[in-house]
C-alpha positions as CSV (number, residue, x, y, z in Angstrom):
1,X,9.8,-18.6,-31.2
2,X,13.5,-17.0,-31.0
3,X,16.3,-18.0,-33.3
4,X,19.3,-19.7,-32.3
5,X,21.9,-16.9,-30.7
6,X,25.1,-18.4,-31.7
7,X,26.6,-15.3,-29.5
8,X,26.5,-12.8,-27.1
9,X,26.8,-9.7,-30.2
10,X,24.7,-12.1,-32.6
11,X,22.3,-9.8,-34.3
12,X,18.7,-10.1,-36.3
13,X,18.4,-10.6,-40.0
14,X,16.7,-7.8,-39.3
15,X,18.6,-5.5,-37.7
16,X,21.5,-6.5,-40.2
17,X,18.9,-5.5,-43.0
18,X,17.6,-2.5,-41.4
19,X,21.5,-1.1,-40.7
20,X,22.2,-1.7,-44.3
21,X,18.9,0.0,-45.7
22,X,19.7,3.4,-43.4
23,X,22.9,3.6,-44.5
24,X,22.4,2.8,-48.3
25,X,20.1,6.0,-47.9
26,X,22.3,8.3,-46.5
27,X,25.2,7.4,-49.2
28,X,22.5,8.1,-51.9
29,X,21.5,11.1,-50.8
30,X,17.7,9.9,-50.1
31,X,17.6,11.6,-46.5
32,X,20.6,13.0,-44.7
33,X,22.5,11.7,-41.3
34,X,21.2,13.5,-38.2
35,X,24.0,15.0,-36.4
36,X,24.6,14.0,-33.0
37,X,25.0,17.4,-32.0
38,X,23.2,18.9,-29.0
39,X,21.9,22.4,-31.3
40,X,20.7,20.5,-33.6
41,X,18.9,17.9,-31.6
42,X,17.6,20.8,-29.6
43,X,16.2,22.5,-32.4
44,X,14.7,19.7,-34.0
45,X,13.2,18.5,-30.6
46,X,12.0,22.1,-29.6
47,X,10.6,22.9,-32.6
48,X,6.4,23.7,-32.3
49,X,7.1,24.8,-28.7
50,X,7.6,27.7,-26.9
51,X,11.0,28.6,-24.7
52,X,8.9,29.1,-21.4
53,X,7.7,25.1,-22.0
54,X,11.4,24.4,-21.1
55,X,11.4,26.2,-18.1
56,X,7.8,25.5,-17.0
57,X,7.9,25.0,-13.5
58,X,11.3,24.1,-13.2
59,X,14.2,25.1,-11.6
60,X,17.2,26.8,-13.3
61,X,19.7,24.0,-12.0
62,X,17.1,21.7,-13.4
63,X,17.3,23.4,-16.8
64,X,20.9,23.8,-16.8
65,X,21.5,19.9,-15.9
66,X,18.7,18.7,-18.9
67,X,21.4,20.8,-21.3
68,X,24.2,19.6,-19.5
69,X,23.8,16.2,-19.4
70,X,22.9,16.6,-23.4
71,X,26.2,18.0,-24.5
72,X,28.0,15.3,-22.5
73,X,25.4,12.5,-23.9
74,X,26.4,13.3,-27.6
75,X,29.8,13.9,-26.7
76,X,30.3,10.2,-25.7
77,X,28.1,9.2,-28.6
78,X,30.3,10.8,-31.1
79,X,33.5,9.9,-29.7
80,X,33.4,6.1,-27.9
81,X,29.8,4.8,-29.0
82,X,31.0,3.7,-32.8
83,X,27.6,3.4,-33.9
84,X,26.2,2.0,-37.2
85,X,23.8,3.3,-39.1
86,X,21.1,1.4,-37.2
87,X,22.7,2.7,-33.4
88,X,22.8,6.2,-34.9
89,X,19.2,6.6,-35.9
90,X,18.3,5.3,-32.6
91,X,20.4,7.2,-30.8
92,X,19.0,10.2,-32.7
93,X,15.5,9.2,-31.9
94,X,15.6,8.6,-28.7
95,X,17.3,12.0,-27.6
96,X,15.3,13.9,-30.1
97,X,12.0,12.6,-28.3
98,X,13.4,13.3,-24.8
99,X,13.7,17.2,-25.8
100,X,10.0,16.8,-27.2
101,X,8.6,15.1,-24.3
102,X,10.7,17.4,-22.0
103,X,8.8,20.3,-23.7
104,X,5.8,18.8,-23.9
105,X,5.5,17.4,-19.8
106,X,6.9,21.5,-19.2
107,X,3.8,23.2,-21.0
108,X,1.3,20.1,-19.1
109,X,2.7,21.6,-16.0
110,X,2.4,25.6,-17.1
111,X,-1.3,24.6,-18.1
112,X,-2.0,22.5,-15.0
113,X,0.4,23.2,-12.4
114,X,-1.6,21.1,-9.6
115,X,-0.5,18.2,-11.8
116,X,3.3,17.9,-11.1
117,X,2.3,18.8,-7.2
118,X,-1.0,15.9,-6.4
119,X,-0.1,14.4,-3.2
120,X,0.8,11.4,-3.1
121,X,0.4,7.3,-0.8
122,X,3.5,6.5,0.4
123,X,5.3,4.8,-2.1
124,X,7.0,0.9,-2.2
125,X,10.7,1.1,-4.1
126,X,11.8,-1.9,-5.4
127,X,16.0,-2.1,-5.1
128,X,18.3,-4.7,-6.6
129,X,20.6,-5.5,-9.1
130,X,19.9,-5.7,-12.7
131,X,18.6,-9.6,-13.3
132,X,18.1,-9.7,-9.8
133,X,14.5,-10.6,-9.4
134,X,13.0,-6.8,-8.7
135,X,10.4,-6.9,-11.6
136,X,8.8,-10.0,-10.8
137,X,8.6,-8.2,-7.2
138,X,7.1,-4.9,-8.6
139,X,4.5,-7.0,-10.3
140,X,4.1,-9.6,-8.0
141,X,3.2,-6.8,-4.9
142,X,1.4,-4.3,-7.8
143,X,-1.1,-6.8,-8.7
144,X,-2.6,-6.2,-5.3
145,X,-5.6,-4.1,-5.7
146,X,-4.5,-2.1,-2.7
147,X,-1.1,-1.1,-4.8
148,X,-0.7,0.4,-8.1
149,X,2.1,-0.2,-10.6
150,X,3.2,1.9,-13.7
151,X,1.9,1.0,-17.2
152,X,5.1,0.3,-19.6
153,X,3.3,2.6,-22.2
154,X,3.9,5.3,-19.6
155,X,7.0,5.1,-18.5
156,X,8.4,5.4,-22.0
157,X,6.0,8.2,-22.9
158,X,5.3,10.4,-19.6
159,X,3.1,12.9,-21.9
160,X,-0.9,12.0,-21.1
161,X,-3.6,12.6,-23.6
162,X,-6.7,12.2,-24.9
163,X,-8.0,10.2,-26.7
164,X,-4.9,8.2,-24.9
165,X,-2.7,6.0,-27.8
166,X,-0.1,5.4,-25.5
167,X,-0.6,1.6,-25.4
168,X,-1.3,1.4,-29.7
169,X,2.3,3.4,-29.9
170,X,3.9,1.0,-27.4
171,X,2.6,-1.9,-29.0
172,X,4.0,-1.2,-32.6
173,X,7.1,0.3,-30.6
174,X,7.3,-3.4,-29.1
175,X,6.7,-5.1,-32.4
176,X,9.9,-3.2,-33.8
177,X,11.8,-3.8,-31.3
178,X,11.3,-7.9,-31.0
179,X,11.7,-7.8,-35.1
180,X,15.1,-5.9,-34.4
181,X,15.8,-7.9,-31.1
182,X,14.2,-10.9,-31.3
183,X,15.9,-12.2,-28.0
184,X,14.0,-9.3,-26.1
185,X,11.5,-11.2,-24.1
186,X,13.1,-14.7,-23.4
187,X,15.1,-11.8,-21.1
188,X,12.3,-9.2,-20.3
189,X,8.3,-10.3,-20.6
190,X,6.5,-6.6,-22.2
191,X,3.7,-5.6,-22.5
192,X,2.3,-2.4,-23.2
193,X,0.0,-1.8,-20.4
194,X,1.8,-4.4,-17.9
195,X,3.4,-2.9,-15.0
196,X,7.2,-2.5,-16.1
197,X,10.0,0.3,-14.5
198,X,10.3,3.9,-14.6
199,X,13.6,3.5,-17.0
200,X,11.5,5.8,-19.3
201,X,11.0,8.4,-16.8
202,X,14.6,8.7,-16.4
203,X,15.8,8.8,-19.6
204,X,13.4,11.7,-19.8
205,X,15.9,13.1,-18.0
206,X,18.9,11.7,-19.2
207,X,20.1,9.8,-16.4
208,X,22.4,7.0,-17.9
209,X,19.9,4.4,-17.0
210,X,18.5,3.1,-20.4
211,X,21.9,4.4,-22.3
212,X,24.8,2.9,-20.8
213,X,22.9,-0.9,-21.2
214,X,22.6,1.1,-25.0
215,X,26.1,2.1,-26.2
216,X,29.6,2.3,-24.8
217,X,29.5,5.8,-23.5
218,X,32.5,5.8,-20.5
219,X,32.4,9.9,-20.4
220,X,28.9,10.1,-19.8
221,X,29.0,7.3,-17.4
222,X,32.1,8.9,-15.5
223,X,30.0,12.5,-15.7
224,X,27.2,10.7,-14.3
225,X,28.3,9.4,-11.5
226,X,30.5,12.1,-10.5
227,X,27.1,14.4,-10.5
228,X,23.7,14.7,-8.2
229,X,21.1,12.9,-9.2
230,X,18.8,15.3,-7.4
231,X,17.2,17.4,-11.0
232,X,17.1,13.7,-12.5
233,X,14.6,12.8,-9.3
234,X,13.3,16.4,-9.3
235,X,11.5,16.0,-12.7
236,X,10.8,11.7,-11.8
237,X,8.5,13.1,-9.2
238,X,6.9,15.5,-10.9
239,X,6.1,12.7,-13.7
240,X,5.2,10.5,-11.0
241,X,2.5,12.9,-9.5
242,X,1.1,13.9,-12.9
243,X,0.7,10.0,-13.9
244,X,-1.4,9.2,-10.7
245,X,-3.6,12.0,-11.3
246,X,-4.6,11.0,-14.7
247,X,-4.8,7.1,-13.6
248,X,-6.9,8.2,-10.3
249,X,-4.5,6.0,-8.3
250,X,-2.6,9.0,-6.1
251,X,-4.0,7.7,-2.9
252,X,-2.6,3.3,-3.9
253,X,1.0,3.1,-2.9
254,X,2.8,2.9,-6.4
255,X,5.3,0.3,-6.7
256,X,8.4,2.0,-8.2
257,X,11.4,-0.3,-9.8
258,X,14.1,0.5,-11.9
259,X,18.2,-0.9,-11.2
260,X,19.4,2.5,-11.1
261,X,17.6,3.8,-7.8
262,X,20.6,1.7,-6.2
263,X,22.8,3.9,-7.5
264,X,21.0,7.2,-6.6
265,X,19.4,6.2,-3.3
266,X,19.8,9.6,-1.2
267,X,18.8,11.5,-4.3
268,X,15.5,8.7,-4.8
269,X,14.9,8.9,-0.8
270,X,15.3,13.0,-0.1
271,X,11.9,12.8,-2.7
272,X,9.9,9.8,-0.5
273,X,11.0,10.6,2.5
274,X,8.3,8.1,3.5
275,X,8.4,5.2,0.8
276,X,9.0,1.7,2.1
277,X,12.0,-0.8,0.8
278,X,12.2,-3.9,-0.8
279,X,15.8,-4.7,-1.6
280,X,16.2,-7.7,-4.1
281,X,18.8,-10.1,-3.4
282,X,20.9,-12.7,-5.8
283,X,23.9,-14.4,-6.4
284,X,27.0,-11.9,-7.7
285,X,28.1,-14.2,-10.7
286,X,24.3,-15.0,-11.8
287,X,23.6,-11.1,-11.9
288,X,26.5,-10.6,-14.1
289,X,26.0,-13.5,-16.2
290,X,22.6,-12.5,-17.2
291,X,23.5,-8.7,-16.9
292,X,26.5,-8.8,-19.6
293,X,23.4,-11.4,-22.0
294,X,21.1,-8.8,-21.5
295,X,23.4,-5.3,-22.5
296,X,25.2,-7.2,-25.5
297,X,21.8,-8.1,-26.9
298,X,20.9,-4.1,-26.6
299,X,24.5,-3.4,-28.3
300,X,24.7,-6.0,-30.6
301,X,22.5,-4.5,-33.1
302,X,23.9,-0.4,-32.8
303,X,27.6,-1.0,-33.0
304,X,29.6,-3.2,-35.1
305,X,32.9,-2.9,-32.3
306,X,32.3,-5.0,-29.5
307,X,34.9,-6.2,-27.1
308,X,33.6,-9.2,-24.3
309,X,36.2,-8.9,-22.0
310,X,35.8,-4.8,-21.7
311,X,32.0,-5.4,-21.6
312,X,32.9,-8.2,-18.6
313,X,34.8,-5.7,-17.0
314,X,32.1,-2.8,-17.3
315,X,29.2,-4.9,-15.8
316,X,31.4,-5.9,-12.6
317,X,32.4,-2.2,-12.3
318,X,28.7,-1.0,-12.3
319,X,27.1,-4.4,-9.9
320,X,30.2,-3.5,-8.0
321,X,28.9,0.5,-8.0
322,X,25.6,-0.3,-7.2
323,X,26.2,-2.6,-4.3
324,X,28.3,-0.3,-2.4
325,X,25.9,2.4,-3.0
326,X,22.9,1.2,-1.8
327,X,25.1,-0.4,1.5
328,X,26.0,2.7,2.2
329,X,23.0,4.7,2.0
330,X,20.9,2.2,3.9
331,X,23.5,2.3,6.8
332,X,21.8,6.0,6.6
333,X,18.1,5.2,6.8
334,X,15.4,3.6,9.2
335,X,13.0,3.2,6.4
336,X,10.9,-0.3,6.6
337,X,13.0,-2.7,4.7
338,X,12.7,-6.4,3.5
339,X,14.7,-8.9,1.3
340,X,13.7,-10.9,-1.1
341,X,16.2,-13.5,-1.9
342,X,16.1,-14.4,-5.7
343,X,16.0,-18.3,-5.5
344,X,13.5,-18.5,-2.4
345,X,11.1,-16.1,-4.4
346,X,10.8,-18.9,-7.4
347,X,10.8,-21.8,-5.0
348,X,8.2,-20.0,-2.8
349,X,6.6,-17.3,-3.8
350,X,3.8,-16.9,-1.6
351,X,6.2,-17.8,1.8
352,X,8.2,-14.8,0.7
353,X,5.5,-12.8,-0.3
354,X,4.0,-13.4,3.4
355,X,7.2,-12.3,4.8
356,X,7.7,-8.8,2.7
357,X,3.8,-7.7,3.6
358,X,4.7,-8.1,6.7
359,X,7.9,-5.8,6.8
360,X,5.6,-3.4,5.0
361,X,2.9,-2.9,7.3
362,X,0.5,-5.2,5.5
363,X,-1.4,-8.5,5.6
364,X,-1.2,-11.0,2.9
365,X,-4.9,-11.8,2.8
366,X,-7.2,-13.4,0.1
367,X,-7.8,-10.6,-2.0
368,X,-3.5,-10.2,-2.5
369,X,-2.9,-13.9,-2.9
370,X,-5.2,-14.3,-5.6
371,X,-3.9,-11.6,-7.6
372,X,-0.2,-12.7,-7.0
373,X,-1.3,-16.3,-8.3
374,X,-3.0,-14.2,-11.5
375,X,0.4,-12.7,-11.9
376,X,2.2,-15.9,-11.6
377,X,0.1,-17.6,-13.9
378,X,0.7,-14.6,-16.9
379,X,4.7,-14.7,-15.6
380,X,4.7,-18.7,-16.0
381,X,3.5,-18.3,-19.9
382,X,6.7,-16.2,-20.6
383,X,9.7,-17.2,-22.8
384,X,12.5,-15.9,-20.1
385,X,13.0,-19.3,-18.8
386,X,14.7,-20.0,-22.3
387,X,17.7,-17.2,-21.2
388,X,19.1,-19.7,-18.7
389,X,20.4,-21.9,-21.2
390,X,21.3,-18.9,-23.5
391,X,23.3,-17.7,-20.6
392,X,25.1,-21.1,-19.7
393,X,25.8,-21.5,-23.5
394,X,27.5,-17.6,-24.3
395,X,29.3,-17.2,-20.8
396,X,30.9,-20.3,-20.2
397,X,33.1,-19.0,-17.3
398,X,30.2,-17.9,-15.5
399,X,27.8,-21.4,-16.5
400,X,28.2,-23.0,-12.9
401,X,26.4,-20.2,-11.4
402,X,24.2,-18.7,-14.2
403,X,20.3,-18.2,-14.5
């Protein structure tokens, strides 16, 4: 069971205890502070591979935006994020493992080039807000045996091998991270081989995805969203490809999900050009209630400067962002398209469900409804019920329409 959460920045015994450790050893001189400093990351990333794992089969724009989109990444880190000791070493971590994985997916592909190019089902992508209902849609449709949905364990580590430990790494990295966050799953059921988002395959990348929920990074955000998307999708495809040929699943219809494909749409679509929509529909204010409970939980624990009202206005920006994006680039496309709406989806599952087979091409036969009621029953043993009152209890002004 969670403990109480007072407030939206409240933070583990934990975390607190963990932040004080790391920084009690740098001031000792036990181990040093990484620097946040794209050379040095690189190096330390790099190191035990070769330069042509780098390039691989990619592009030079796509190797120029990878270094790009570092340099501004630590920029914003060193100059807005204020981490603590904590924030830093994950920070640290996490960009440090995106150069090793980057290096490591490039000399996969130099070894096995048909991986990054096996052909591929048409694909179903999930769109929606953030707390708008879109992973209990991947998982609901992915539980069909007909469909195939992407293990959480390989999301956040692309890299395949044998023997494969993905799930044992993602299950102590889960472990860690409840001990750190122990709000995590009354927002967000894991699991290490449950069907979860591509975040991880973007971060790979270093699209702001998994960051800008993270820190408070307003450069990298601004860079971002300025730039194309298209290397970012580039490499997701490539990932994509290689993980259905090492599950056997290229010829299933892989459910893809993750909030950002609202905000890159063209980019995500030029790389389907024959995937089918499922756009995820819910009220404004009850997306950004739960959206600003779920990013302070995330920041509460890697900065000690935290500002509600700038975090309020950040949230509606983005949701904002994000709706007009995804307007306007449907306005653009005749791809098969259905809506779920949020609260019709918990009332009636299986009458929605009906409806979104339908606009896909499919019957919702035996076969589908008794693995949706085997997802349902797993979903209704979660703790994420419990963030509705959490949510009406830390945003009051929002409490009338929260959830």
């Amino acid at each position: 069971m969670s403990p109480a959460r007072p407030h939206l920045f409240a933070r583990s015994s934990f975390a607190e205890w963990a932040d004080r450790a790391i920084g009690a050893m740098w001031e000792r001189g036990w181990t040093e502070r990484p620097r946040l400093d794209s050379d040095f990351l690189w190096a330390e990333g790099s190191e035990g591979f070769s330069p042509e794992d780098e390039i691989s089969t990619r592009s030079e724009e796509d190797v120029a935006d990878f270094r790009l989109r570092l340099e501004k990444l630590c920029a914003a880190l060193n100059d807005e994020a204020q981490l603590n000791a904590l924030g830093h070493t994950m920070a640290y971590g996490q960009l440090k493992g995106a150069i090793r994985k980057r290096h490591a997916l490039g000399r996969l592909w130099r070894e096995q080039p048909d991986l990054a190019a096996t052909p591929l089902a048409s694909p179903i992508i999930v769109l929606g807000q953030m707390r708008s209902g879109t992973t209990r849609v991947q998982r609901l449709l992915a539980a069909d045996p007909r469909f195939s949905g992407t293990r959480f364990c390989d999301s956040h580590d692309p890299v395949p091998s044998r023997p494969d430990l993905r799930p044992i790494k993602a299950r102590a990295g889960l472990f860690l991270a409840r001990r750190i966050n122990p709000w995590l799953e009354t927002m967000h059921p894991f699991g290490a081989i449950r069907t979860d988002e591509e975040i991880g395959w973007l971060a790979a990348a270093l699209s702001p995805a998994a960051f800008e929920a993270q820190w408070r990074i307003p450069s990298f955000l601004a860079f971002s969203e300025k730039r194309s998307a298209a290397p970012i999708y580039r490499e997701f495809c490539r990932i994509l490809r290689t993980d259905a040929a090492w599950h056997g699943n290229a010829g299933r219809a892989r459910l893809l999900k993750c909030p950002q494909f609202s905000e890159d749409l063209p980019e995500l679509l030029a790389r389907f050009p024959d995937a089918r929509l499922v756009l995820c529909e819910r009220d404004r204010d009850a997306v950004l209630a739960s959206s600003l409970s779920m990013v302070a939980s995330q920041r509460a624990f890697q900065s000690d400067s935290h500002c509600e009202e700038e975090l309020h206005r950040e949230w509606e920006r983005k949701i904002e962002l994000r709706e007009s994006c995804t307007a306007a680039a449907l306005d653009q496309t005749d791809r098969p398209l259905s809506r779920v709406c949020f609260r019709r989806l918990n009332d009636q599952p299986h009458h929605v469900l009906e409806h979104v087979y339908r606009d896909l091409g499919h019957s919702y036969d035996g076969p589908a409804k008794a693995a949706v009621e085997r997802e349902l029953a797993l979903a209704s043993k979660g703790h994420h019920r419990k963030h509705r009152k959490q949510i009406a209890r830390l945003t009051p002004a929002l409490r009338e329409t929260s959830g």
